[in-house]
C-alpha positions as CSV (number, residue, x, y, z in Angstrom):
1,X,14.6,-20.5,5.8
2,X,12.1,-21.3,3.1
3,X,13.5,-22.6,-0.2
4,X,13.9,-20.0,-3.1
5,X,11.3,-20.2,-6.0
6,X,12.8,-20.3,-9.2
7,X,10.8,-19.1,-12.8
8,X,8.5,-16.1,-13.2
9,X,6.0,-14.5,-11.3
10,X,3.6,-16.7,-10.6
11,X,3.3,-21.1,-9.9
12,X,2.5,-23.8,-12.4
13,X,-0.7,-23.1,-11.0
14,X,-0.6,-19.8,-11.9
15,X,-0.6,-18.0,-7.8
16,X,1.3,-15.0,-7.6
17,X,4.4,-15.9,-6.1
18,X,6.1,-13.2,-3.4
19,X,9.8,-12.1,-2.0
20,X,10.2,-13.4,1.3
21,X,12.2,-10.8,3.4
22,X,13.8,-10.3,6.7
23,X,12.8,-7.4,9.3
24,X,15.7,-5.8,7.2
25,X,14.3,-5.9,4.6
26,X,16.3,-8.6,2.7
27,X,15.3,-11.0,0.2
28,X,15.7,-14.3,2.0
29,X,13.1,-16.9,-0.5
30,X,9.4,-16.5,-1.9
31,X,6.5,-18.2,-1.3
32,X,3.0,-18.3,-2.9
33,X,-0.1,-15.1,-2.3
34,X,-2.0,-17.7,-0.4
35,X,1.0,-18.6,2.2
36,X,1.9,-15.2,3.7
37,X,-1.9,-14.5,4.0
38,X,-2.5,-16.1,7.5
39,X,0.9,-16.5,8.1
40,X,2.7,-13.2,9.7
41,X,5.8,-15.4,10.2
42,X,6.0,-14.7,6.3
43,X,7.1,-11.1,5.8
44,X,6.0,-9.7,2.0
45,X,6.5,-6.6,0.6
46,X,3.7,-3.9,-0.7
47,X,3.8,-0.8,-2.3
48,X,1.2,2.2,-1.5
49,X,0.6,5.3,-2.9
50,X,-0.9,8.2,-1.2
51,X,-2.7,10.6,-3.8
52,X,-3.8,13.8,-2.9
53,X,-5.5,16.3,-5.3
54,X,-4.4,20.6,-5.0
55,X,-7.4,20.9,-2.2
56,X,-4.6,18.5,0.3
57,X,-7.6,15.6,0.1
58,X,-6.4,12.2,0.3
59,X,-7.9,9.6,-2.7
60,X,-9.2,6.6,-0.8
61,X,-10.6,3.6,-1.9
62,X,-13.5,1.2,-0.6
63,X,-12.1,-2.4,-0.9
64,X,-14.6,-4.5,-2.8
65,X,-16.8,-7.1,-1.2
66,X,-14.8,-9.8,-2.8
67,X,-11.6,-9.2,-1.1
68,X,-10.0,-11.7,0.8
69,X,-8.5,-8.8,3.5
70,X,-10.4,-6.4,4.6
71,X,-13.4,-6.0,2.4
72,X,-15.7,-3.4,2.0
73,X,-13.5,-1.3,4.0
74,X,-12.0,2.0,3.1
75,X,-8.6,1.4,2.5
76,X,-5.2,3.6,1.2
77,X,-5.3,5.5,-2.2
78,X,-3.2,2.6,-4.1
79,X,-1.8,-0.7,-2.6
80,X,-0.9,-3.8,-3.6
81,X,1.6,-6.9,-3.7
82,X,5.2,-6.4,-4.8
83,X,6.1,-9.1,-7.1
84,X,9.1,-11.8,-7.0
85,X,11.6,-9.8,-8.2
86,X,9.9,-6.2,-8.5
87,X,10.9,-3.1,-7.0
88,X,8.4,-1.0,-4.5
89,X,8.5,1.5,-7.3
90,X,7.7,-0.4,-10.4
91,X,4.8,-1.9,-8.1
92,X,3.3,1.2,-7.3
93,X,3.4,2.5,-10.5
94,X,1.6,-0.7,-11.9
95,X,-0.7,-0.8,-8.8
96,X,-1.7,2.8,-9.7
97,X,-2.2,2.1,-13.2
98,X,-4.6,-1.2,-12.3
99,X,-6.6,0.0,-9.5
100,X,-7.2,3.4,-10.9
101,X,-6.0,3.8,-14.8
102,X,-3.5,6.5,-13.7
103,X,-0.4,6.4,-16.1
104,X,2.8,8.8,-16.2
105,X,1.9,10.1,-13.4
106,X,5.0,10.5,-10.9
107,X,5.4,9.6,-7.4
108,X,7.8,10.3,-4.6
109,X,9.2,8.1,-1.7
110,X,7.2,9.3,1.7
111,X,8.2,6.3,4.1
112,X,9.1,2.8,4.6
113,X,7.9,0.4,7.7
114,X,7.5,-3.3,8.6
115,X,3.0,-3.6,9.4
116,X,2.1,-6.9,11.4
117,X,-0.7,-8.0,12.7
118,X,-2.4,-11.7,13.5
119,X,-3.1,-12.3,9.7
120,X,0.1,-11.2,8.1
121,X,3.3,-9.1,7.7
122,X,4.2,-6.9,5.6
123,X,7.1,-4.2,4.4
124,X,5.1,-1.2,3.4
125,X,6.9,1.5,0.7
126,X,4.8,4.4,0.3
127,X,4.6,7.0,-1.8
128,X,3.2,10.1,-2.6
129,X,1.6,11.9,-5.9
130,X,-1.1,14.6,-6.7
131,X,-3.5,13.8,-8.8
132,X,-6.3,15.8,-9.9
133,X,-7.4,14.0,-13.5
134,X,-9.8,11.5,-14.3
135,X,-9.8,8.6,-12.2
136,X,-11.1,4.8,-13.3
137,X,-11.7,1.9,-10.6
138,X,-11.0,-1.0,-11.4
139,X,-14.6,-2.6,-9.9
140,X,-13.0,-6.2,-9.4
141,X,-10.6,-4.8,-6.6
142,X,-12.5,-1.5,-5.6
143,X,-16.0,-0.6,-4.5
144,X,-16.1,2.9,-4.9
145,X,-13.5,5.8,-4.1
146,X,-13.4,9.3,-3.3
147,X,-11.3,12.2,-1.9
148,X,-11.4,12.6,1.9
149,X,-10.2,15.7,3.6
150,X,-7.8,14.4,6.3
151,X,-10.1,16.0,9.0
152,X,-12.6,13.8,7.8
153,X,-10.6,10.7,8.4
154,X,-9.2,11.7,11.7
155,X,-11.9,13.1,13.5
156,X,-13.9,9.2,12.1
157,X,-10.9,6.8,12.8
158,X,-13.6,4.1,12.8
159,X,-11.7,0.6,12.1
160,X,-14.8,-0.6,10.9
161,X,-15.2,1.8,8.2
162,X,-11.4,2.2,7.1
163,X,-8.7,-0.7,7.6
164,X,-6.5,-0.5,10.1
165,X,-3.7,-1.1,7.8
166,X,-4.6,2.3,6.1
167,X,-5.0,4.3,9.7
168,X,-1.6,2.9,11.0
169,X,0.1,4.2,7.4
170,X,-2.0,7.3,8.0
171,X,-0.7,7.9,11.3
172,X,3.2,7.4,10.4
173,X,2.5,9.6,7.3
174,X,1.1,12.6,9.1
175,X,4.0,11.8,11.7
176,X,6.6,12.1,9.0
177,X,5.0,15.3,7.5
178,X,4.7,16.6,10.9
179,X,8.9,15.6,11.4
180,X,9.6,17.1,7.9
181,X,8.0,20.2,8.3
182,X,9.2,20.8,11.6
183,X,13.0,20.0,10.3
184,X,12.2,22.4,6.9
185,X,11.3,24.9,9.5
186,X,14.2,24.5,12.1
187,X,17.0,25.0,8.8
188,X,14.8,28.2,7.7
189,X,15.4,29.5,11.4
């Protein structure tokens, strides 16, 4: 067990500083940004949004050149780092507002699932909005964005163009849909 961090959000040095959970989920210490990045011993936690507009497109974004994971890669619609001491849902929400200057805008729970790979690990909350305002990137985190119709995506599923974090979320979304809808449709029945 790593020892707990005590103080705000971030170091002396001022790095963002993480909850350290369990495969349960459970806080269990925290540990600085630049730790849990090469390190998938270290699970984290981030919060994603999925935004669609009315036409069903999904918002991604293109990660910007500068990023440590994953640049220049097409990547979900909002993600980011949940906080020591933040909730998935006040993450998102602040996420949202920072990547793409989206305020009051509410989101729904879709799914939650523990994401590992050889560089990290990560417990995923994601959530859902529609969104069919004005939208402004933030160009230190993001390239360029744009709404995709899912076809698009699926019928692409290049892992050079988009993460693969994003098509592995994609893939449980559409798999949850596909499970909700068929449950909404067994209780008409």
């Amino acid at each position: 067990m790593m020892p707990m961090q005590t103080g705000g959000t971030t170091n002396p040095d001022g790095e963002e500083l993480f909850d350290l959970v369990d495969e349960s989920d459970h806080v269990v210490g925290s540990t600085e940004r630049s730790r849990v990045h090469g390190d998938p011993a270290l699970i984290h936690r981030v919060a994603h949004v999925l935004l669609f507009n009315r036409k069903g497109e999904l918002f991604l974004q293109k990660r910007s050149r500068n990023k440590d994971v994953q640049p220049g890669r097409w990547d979900t619609s909002v993600g980011g780092h949940v906080d020591r001491g933040e909730t998935y849902f006040d993450a998102a929400v602040r996420e949202m507002a920072e990547e793409l200057g989206i305020t009051g805008l509410g989101i729904r729970f879709s799914h939650k699932y523990l994401h590992r790979n050889d560089y990290e690990s990560e417990y995923v909350c994601t959530f859902l909005a529609t969104w069919d305002g004005k939208i402004i990137l933030n160009r230190s985190e993001i390239e360029e964005g744009r709404y995709w119709p899912i076809t698009e995506i699926q019928s692409t599923r290049d892992r050079e163009l988009f993460t693969p974090n994003f098509l592995d979320e994609l893939d449980r979304y559409l798999g949850s849909a596909t499970r909700s809808s068929r449950s909404s449709t067994s209780r008409l029945n």
